[in-house]
N, C-alpha and C positions, 0 to 999 in steps of 0.2 A: 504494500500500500504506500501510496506518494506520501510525502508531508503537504501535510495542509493549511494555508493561511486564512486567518481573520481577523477584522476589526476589535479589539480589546473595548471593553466598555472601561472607561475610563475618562475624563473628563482633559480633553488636548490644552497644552496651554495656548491663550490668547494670541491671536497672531494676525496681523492686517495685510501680510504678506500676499503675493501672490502665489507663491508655493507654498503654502503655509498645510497642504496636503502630505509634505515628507513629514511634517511633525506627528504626525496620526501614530498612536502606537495602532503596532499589526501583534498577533500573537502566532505562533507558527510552534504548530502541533508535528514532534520530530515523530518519524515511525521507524522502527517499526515498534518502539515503547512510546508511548504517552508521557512523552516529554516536553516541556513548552517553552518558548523563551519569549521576549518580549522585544522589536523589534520597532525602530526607526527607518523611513525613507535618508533621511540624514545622518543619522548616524551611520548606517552601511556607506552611503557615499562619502562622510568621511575616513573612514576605513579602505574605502578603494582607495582614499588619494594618498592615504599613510602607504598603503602598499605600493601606490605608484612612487612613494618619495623613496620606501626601501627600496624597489629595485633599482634607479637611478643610484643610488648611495652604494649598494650591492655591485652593481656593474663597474663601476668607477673603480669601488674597490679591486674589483677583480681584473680591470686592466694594469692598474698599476703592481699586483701579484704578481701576475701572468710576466711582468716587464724585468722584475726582480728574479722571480723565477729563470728565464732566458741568461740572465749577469750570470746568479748562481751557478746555473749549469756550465756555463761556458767557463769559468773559473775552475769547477770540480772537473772538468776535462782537458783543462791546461797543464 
């Protein structure tokens, strides 16, 4: 069985926004136990953009590794 989302009754904070629809909490019933968690439009989007800033942060890292790496070897073969 899929997991399943809905509307959480629960009263949204105030908001004149035009998105003001990510603030909605969702509740999202995990399967295949009856597990629940409470869930932002917003908050997941800012969670993408932390992941988009790690893998930026991640990548970088790994080129300047990769670059060290290459010095390394070439020294332990000299």
């Amino acid at each position: 069985m899929a997991d399943t989302f809905k509307k959480a009754v629960v009263e949204a904070p105030a908001s004149s926004a035009v998105d003001a629809w990510k603030d909605v909490l969702v509740e999202k019933e995990h399967q295949p136990e009856k597990h629940k968690s409470n869930l932002t439009y917003r908050n997941m989007e800012q969670e993408v953009e932390s992941i988009d800033t790690n893998i930026t942060f991640l990548t970088d890292k790994k080129t300047v590794l990769e670059a060290e790496m290459v010095k390394v070897k070439a020294t332990a073969e000299a």
